[in-house]
C-alpha positions in Angstrom: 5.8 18.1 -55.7 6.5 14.7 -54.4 3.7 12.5 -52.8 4.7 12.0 -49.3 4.0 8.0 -48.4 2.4 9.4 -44.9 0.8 11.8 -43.0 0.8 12.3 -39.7 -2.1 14.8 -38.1 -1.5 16.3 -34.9 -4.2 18.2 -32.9 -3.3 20.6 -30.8 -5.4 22.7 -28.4 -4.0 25.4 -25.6 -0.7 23.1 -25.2 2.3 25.7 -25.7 4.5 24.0 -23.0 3.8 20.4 -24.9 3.5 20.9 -28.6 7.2 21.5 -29.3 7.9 18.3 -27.4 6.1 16.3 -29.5 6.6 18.5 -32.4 10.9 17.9 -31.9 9.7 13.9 -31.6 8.2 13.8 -35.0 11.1 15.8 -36.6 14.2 14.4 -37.7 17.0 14.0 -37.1 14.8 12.4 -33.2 12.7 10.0 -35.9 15.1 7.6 -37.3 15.6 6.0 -40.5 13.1 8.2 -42.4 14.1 11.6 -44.3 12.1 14.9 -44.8 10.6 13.2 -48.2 9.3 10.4 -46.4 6.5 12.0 -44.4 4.6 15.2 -43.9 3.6 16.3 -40.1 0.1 18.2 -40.5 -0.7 20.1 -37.0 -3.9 21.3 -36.6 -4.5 23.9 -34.1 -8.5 23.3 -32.8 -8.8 27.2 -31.5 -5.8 27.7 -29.2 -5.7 31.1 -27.3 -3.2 32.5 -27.7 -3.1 30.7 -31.4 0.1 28.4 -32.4 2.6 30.3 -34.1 3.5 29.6 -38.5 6.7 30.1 -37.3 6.9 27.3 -34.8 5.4 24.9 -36.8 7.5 25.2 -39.2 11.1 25.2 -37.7 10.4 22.0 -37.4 11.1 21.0 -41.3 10.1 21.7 -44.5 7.6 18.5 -43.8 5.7 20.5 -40.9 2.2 22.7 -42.1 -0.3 24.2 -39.6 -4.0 24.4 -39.9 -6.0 26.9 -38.3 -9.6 26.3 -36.8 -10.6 29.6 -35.7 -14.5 28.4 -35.2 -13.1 25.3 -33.4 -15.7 23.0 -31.7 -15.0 21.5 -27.8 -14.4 18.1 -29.8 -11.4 18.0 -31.3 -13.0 15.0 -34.2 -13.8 17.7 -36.6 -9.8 18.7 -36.6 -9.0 15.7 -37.2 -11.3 14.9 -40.4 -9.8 18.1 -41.2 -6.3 17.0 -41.2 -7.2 13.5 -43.0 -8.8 15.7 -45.7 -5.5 18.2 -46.2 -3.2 15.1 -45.9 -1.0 14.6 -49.1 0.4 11.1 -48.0 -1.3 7.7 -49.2 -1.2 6.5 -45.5 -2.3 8.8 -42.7 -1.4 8.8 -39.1 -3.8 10.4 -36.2 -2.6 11.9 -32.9 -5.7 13.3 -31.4 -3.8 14.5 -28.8 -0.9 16.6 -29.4 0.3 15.9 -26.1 2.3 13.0 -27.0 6.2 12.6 -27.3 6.9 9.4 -29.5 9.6 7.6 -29.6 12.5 7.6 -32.3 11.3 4.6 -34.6 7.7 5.1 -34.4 7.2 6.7 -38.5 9.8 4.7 -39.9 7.9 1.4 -38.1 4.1 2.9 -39.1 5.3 2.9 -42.4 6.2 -0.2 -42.6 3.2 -2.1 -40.3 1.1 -0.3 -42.9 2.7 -2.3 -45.6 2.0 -5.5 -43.9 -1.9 -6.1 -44.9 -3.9 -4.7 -47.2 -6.3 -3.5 -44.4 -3.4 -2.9 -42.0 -3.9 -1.0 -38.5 -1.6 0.3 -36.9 -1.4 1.1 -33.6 1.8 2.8 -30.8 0.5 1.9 -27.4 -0.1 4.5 -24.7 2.4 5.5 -21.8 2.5 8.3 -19.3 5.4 10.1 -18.0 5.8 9.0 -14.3 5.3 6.1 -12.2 1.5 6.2 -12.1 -1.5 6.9 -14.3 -1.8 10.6 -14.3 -5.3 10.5 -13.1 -3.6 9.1 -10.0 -0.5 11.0 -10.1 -2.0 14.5 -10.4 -4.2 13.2 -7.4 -1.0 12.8 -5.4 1.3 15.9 -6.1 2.8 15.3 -9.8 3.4 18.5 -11.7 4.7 19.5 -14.7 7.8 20.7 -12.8 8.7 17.5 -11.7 7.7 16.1 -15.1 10.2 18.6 -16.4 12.8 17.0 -14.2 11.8 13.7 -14.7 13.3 14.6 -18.9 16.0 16.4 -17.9 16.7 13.5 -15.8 17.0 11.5 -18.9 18.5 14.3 -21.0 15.5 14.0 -23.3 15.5 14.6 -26.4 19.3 12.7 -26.7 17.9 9.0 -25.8 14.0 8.8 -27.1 14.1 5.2 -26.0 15.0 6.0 -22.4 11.7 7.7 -22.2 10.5 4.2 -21.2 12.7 4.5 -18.0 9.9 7.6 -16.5 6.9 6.4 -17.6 4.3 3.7 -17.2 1.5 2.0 -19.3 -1.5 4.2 -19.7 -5.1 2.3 -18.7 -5.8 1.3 -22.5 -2.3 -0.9 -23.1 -1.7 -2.5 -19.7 1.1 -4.9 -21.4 1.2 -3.2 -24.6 3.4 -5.6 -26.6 1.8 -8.5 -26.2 -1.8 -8.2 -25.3 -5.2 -6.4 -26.6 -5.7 -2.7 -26.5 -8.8 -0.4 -26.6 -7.4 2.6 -27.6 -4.6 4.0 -29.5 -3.6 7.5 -29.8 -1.1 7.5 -32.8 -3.1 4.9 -35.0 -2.4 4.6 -38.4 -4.3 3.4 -41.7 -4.3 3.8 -45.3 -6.4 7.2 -47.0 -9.0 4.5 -48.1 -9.5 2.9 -44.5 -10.1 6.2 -43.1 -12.3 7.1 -45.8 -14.4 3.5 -45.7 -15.0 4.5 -41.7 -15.5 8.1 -43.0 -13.0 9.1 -40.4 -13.6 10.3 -36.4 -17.7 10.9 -36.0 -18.2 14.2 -35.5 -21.2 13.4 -33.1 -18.9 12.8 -30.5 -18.9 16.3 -29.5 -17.6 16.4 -25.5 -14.8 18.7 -25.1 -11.6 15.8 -25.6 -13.7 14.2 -28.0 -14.9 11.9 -25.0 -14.9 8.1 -26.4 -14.3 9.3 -29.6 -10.9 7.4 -29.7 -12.4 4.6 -28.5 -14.9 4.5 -31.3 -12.7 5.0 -34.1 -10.4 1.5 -33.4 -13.4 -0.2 -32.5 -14.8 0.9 -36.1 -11.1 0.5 -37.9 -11.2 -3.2 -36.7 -14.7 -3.7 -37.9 -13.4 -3.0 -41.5 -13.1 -6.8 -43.5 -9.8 -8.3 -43.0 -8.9 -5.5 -40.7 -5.3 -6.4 -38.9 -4.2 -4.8 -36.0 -0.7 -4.5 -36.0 1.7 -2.9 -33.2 4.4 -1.2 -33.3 7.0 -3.0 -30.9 9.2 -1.2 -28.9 7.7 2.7 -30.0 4.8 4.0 -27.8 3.7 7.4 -27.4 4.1 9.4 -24.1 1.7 11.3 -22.4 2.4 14.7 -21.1 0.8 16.6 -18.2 -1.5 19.2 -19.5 -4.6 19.3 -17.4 -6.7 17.6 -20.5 -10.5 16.7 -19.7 -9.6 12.9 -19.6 -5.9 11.6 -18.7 -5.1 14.7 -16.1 -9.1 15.0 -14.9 -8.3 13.2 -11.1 -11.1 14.5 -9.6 -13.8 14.9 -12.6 -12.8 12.3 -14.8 -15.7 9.2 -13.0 -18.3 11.9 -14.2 -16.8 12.9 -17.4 -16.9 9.0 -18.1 -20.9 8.4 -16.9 -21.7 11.4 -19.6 -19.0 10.3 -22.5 -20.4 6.8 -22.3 -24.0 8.2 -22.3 -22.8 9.4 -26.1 -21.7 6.2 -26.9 -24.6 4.3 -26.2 -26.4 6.9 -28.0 -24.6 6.6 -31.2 -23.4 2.8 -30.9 -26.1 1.5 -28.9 -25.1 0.0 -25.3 -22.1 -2.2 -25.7 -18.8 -2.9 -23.9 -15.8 -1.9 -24.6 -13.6 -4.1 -27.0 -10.2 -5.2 -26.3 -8.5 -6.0 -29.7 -6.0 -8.5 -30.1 -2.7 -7.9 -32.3 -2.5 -9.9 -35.3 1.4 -8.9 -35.7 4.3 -6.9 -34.7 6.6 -4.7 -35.8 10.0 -3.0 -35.3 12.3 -4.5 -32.6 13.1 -3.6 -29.0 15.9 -1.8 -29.3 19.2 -3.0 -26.7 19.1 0.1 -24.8 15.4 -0.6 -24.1 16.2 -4.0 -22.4 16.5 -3.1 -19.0 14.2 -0.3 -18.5 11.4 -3.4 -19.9 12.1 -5.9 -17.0 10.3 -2.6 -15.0 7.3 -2.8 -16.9 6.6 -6.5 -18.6 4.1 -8.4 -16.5 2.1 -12.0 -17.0 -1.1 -11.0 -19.0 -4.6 -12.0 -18.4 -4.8 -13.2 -21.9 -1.8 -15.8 -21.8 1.6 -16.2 -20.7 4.2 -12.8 -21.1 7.6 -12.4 -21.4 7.2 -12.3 -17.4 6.0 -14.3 -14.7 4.2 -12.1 -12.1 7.0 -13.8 -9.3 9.7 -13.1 -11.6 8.5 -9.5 -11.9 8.7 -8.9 -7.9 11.6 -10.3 -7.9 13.3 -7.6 -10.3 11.9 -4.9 -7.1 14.6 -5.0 -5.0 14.2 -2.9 -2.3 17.9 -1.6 -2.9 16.9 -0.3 -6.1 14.2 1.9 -4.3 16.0 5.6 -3.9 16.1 6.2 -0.1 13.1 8.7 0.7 13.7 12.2 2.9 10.1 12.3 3.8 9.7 10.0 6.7 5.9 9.3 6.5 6.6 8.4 2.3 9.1 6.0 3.0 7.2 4.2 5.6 4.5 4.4 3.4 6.7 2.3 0.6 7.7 -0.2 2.8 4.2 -1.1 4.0 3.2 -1.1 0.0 6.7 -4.2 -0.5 5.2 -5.8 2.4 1.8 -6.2 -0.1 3.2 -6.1 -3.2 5.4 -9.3 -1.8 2.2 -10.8 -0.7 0.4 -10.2 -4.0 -2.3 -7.3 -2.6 -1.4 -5.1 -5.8 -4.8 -3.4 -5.6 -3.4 -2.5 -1.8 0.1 -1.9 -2.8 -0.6 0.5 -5.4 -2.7 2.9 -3.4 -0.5 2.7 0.1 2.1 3.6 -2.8 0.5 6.5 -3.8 -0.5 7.4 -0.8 3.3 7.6 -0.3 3.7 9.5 -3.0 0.9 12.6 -2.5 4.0 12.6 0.3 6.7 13.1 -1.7 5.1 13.0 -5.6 9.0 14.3 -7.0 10.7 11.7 -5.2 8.2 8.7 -6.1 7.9 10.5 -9.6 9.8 7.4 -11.0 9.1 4.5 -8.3 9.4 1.2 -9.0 7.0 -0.1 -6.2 4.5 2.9 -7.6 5.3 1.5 -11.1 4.9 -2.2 -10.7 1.9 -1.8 -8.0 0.2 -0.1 -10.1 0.5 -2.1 -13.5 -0.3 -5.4 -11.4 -3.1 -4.2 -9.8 -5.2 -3.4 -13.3 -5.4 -7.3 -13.2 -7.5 -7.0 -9.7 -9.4 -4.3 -8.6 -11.1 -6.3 -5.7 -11.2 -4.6 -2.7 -11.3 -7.5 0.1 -10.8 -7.6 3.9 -7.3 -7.6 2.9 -7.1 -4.8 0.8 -8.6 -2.5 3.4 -6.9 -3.5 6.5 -3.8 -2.4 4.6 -5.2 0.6 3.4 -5.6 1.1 7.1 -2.5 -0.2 8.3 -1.2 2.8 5.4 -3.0 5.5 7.3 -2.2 4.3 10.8 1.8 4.6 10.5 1.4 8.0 9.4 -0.6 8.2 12.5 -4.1 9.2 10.8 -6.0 6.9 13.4 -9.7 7.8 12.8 -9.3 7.1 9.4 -7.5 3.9 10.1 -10.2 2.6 12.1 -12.8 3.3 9.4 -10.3 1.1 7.0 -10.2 -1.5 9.3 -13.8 -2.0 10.3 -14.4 -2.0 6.6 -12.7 -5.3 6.6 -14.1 -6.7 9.6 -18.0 -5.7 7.5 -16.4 -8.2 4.8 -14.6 -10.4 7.2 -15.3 -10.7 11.0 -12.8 -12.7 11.8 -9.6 -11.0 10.3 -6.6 -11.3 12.5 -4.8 -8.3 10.4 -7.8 -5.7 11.1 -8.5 -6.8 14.9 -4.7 -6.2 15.4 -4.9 -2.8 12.9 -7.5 -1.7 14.9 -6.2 -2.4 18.4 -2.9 -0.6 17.5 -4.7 2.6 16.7 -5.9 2.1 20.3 -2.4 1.5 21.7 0.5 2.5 20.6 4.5 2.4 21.5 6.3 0.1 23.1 5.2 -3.6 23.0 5.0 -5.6 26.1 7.8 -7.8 25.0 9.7 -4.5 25.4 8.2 -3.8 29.0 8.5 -7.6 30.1 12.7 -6.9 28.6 13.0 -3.7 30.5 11.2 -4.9 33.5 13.5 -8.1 34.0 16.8 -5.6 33.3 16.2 -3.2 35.5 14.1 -5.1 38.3 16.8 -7.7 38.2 14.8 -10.7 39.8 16.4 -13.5 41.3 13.5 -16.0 39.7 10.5 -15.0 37.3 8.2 -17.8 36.7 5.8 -17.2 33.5 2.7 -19.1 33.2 2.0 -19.6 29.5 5.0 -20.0 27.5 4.2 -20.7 23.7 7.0 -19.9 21.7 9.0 -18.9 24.3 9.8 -15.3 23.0 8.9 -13.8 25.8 10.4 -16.7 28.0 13.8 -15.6 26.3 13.7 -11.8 27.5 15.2 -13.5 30.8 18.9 -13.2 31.2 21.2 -14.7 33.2 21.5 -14.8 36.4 17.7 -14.9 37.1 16.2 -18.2 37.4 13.3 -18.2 34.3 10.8 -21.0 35.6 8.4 -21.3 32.3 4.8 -23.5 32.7 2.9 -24.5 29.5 0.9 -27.5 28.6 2.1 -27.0 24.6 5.0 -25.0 24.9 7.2 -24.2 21.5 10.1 -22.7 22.4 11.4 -21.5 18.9 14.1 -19.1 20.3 17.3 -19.2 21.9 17.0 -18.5 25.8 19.3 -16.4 27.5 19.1 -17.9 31.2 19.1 -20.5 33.7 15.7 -21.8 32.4 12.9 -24.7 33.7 10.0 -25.5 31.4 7.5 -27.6 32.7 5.1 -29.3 29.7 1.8 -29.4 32.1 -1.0 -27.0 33.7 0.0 -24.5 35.8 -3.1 -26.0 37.9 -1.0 -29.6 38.2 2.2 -27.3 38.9 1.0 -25.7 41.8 -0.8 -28.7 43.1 1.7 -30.8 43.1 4.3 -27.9 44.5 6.5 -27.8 41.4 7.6 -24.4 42.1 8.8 -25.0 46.2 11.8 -27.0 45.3 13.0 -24.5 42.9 12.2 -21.3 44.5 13.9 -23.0 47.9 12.1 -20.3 50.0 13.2 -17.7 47.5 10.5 -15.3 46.4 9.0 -14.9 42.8 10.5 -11.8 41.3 8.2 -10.8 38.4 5.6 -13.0 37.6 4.1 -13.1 34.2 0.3 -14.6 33.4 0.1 -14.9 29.8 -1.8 -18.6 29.8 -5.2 -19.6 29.3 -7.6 -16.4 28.6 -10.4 -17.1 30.8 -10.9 -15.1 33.8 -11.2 -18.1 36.0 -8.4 -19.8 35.4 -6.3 -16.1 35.4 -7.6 -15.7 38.8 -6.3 -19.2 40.1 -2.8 -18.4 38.5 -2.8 -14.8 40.7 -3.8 -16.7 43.5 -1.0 -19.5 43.1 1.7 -17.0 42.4 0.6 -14.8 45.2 2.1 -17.6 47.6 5.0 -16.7 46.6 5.3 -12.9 46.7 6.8 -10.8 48.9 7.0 -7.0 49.4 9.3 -6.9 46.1 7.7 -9.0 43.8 5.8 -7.9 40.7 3.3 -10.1 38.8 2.4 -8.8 35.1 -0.8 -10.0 33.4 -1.0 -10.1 29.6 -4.3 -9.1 27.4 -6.1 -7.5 30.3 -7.1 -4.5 28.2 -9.8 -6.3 25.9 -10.4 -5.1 22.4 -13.7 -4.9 22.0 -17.0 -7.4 23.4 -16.5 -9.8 20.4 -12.5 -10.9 20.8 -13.1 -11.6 24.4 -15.6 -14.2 24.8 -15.3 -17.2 26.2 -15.3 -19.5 24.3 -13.8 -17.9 21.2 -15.5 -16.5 18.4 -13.0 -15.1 17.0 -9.0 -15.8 16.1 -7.7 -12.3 17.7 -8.8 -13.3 21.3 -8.1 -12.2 24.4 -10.8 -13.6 26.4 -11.9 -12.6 29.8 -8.7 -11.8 31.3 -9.7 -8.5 31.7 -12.4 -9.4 35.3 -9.1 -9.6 37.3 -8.3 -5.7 37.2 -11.6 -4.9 38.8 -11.8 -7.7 41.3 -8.2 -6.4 42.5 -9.3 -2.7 42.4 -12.4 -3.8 44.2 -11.5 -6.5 46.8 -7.6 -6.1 47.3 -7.0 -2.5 47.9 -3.9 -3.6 49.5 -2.4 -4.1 46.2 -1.6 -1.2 43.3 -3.0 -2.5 40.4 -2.7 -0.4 37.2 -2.5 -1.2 33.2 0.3 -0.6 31.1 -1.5 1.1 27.6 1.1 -1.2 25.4 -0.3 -2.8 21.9 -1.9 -4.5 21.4 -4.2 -5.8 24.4 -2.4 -4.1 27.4 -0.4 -4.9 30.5 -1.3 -5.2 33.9 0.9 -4.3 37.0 0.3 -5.7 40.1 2.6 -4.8 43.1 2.3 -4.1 46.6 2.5 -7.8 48.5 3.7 -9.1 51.8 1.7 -7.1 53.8 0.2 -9.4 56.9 -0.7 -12.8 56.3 -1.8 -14.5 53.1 -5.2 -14.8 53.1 -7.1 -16.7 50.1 -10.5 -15.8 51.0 -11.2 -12.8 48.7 -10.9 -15.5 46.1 -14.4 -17.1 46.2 -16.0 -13.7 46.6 -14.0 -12.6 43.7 -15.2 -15.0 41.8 -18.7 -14.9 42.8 -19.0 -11.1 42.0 -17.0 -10.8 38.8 -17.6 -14.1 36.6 -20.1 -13.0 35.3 -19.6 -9.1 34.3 -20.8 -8.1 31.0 -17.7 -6.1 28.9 -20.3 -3.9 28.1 -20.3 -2.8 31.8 -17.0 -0.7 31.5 -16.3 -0.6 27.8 -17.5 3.2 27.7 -14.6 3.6 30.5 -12.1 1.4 30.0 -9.6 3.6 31.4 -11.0 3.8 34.8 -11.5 0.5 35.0 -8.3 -0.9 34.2 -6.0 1.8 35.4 -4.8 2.4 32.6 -1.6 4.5 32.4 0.3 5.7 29.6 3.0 3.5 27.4 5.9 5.4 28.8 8.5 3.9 30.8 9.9 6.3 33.3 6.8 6.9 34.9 5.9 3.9 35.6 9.0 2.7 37.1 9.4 5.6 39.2 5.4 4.4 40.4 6.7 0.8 40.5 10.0 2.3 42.5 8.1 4.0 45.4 5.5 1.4 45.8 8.1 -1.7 46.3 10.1 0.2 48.5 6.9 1.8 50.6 5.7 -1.7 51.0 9.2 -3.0 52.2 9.3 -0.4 55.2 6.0 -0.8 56.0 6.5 -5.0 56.6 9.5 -3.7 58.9 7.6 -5.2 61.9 7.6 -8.9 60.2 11.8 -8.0 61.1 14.8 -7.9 58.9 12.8 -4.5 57.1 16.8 -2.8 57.0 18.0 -5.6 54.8 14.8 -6.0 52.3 15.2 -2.2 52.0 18.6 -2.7 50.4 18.3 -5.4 48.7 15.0 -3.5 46.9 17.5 -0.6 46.2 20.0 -2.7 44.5 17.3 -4.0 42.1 16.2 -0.8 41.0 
């Protein structure tokens, strides 16, 4: 009988939906370039129940023999030695786990890498089916149904290359063509290699073998002029079958603490050992092209075939298949939004989060995919990371945990804007108070609405013609086109009033809506009311921004912190308490809330509640209504028809009952036209 140039040892334990997979990969006509005569396929079956069948095996080709290990141990390193030792070939191959599709060129390539150096080793990187590791992926909902899908998607077994195009780089490759690898689970050397390391230790004795893999490169590459050689373009592809190590989600961090116990035991304590390539071989075949833009990334180790920019740019979001699961696909924007911003650590576990949502529609992500291969070059878990980790749970509207997220970045970094803002939107939700300040100027109608603090003008530009927008701002930046009639005046809204900027303007006209969104200190907010007020009659409105303070840190005065409202929040009780005249209530809109003050033009204006006012209520603590927030700020709901309908009856209560100041029948219509 003909010496076969190579043998190729399969384990397989309790695997009957995978073995004839990987089995119909290692046959031909699926392995290319290589004949029955060229190679022998040895599958050893480590005490399967129910046992693998002759018959199986061997439909397969005249090249396929089983083995049977009835008194199989949990390690599967005694099969292999097993296999080495009934191996006719002069080179011998080693799947440990028979789990594995290959890909079409990967004998044909072995043989020759083996051919390359006299101590050649060579190694097919690891991939998984699916977007993510299957520690992760199991975690979040993959099965082998969808796995089944995911090959029938590709009408495997046609294509072996396009296996590339559903599956991603197991934890041991990371950029598998170009970089080091610690583990390789079709690894090939000559009978005399494996005999010099005296093949896989048989002390490793952890069901899986535990490190055992592991081991047995690092011990191949201590050989003397050992050369690690890849194969380019062939990997082997891990299938789902609830294995002790790749498919362990939950046990696997235990599993390791015991497997590297063994180690150390046998090896003494060391780390593990990338090894770096000392050649190539085989080619990437042209169908493979495209399908590698998904998965080459910039290495560690030196420059790859990618730039980590030019690698987000191939994620277009177009090229993300439009979700049906509404909480996934908000999920897979937020993980862009990092990805873009280089939080891969972030992005890949918002994106998995997306996918325990919808794990057969993110079976073959690209943002799961690319998140997840970037973010093995940083692990860190920063303020960053966990205010998006929070943002994640907050859009699927999972607030507690949320604020746990968030306030695990504010422990590593007090002063982040992103997890101040995460948390106070998890407090208040819906409509923003751009949107109120839009819907109060369309349906209100004011003649004039002066705003006192205009910054970038955004909310300056919610005005529309033909009310008269009067905007006051020391610094203003109006970035944005404005939509009315509009006065901006570059000083203090102290030097406005003083000087009687606004009488010229208003010419006896009343303020509409006022809106205080200045400077956030209680006493100056208190001055603008008090300004404004001159100027209000029974239909007016004033709105004051930020009155619904976060928490006792973002509203001191002077700042500590960038998120800042300051003390803004001392008018709503010094109204409630000293102007019961006036309906004063807060608007719960994110992120800081919005005040409503109606109710004016009742008898004269009188200004001396003002020093009392401030007397009384400069000096409250936050502290003293924090624990009832609600009740101290009025705070209503974020909803719009109720508190117009309040708005409604309150203007047009206080209109009839100024009807002895005269002229009551025509303010009564013109306060029914507005709303």
């Amino acid at each position: 009988m003909k010496t076969n140039t190579l043998s190729v040892v399969v384990v397989a334990y309790n695997i009957p939906r995978e073995l004839p997979r990987t089995l119909l990969s290692l046959a031909t006509p699926y392995q290319q370039d290589v004949t029955t005569d060229d190679y022998e396929v040895i599958v050893v079956d480590n005490g399967s129940s129910p046992a693998v069948g002759e018959g199986l095996v061997a439909d397969y080709g005249p090249n396929f023999r089983l083995l049977r290990i009835d008194d199989a141990l949990p390690s599967p390193a005694a099969a292999v030695n097993r296999g080495i030792r009934e191996a006719r070939g002069d080179n011998i191959g080693v799947m440990i786990d028979g789990a594995r599709i290959v890909t079409p060129g990967l004998v044909h390539f072995a043989r020759i890498g083996l051919g390359m150096a006299p101590t050649a080793v060579v190694a097919a990187p690891g991939w998984y089916l699916g977007s993510d590791t299957q520690v992760n992926a199991r975690s979040n909902g993959y099965t082998k149904a969808i796995e089944d899908s995911l090959l029938q998607s590709i009408r495997w077994p046609e294509d072996g290359y396009r296996l590339f195009e559903i599956g991603t780089m197991d934890e041991s490759s990371v950029d598998p063509w170009f970089t080091p690898i610690s583990e390789a689970n079709a690894l090939f050397m000559s009978r005399e290699s494996w005999q010099v390391i005296g093949g896989m230790d048989e002390r490793f004795t952890y069901p899986g073998g535990g490190l055992v893999n592991i081991d047995t490169l690092e011990r191949a590459m201590e050989m003397p002029r050992a050369k690690l050689i890849l194969t380019l373009g062939e990997a082997t592809f891990h299938q789902l079958h609830g294995g002790v190590a790749t498919n362990a989600s939950v046990e696997q961090p235990k599993h390791w603490l015991l497997w590297k116990a063994e180690r150390d035991a046998l090896r003494g304590r060391a780390n593990f050992t990338f090894h770096a390539p000392s050649a190539f071989v085989g080619s990437l075949p042209p169908a493979l092209a495209p399908h590698l833009a998904r998965a080459l990334i910039v290495s560690p180790h030196g420059a790859g075939p990618a730039t980590a920019a030019g690698f987000r740019a191939q994620l277009k979001p177009s090229e993300e298949p439009a979700l049906t699961n509404q909480a996934a696909a908000a999920l897979v924007e937020l993980a862009k939004v990092e990805l873009e911003r280089g939080n891969y650590k972030a992005a890949a576990d918002v994106a998995r989060m997306a996918s325990s949502h919808a794990p057969a529609e993110l079976a073959t992500s690209r943002v799961l995919l690319s998140a997840g291969l970037l973010s093995r070059y940083n692990e860190h878990r920063d303020a960053a990371y966990f205010t998006a980790i929070g943002d994640a749970h907050r859009v699927i509207g999972e607030n507690e945990t949320a604020d746990i997220q968030y306030r695990n970045a504010l422990a590593l970094a007090a002063d982040s804007v992103g997890a101040h803002a995460g948390l106070a939107s998890t407090r208040m939700s819906g409509p923003s108070y751009y949107d109120w300040l839009e819907r109060f100027y369309s349906e209100l109608k004011p003649a004039v609405v002066v705003e006192i603090g205009v910054f970038d003008g955004v909310s300056l530009s919610k005005v529309k013609a033909p009310t008269l927008a009067i905007g006051i701002d020391p610094n203003p930046r109006a970035t944005v086109a404005l939509g009315a009639q509009t006065h901006i005046f570059p000083e203090t809204s102290d030097a406005f009033f003083d000087r009687g900027g606004a009488d010229a303007l208003l010419a006896g006209r009343p303020v509409g809506v006022g809106f205080i969104d200045g400077l956030h200190t209680f006493d100056q907010v208190l001055r603008d009311f008090a300004n404004l007020e001159r100027y209000c009659d029974a239909g007016s409105v004033l709105l004051v921004h930020d009155t619904a303070a976060l928490d006792e840190a973002t509203q001191r005065v002077p700042p500590t912190t960038q998120f800042h409202t300051g003390d803004v929040w001392k008018l709503v009780p010094a109204l409630r308490t000293l102007r019961p005249d006036l309906d004063v209530f807060t608007i719960a809109t994110p992120w800081t809330g919005l005040t409503v003050i109606s109710g004016f033009g009742k008898g004269r204006y009188d200004r001396s509640w003002i020093a009392d006012a401030g007397q009384r209520f400069a000096n409250m603590e936050f502290a003293e209504i924090e624990a009832n927030l609600g009740e101290a700020l009025g705070l209503v709901a974020n909803e719009w028809e109720p508190v117009l309908a309040r708005i409604r009856a309150n203007l047009v209560g206080k209109a009839v009952a100024s009807h002895n100041q005269g002229g009551w029948r025509r303010q009564i219509a013109r306060l029914m036209k507005r709303l």
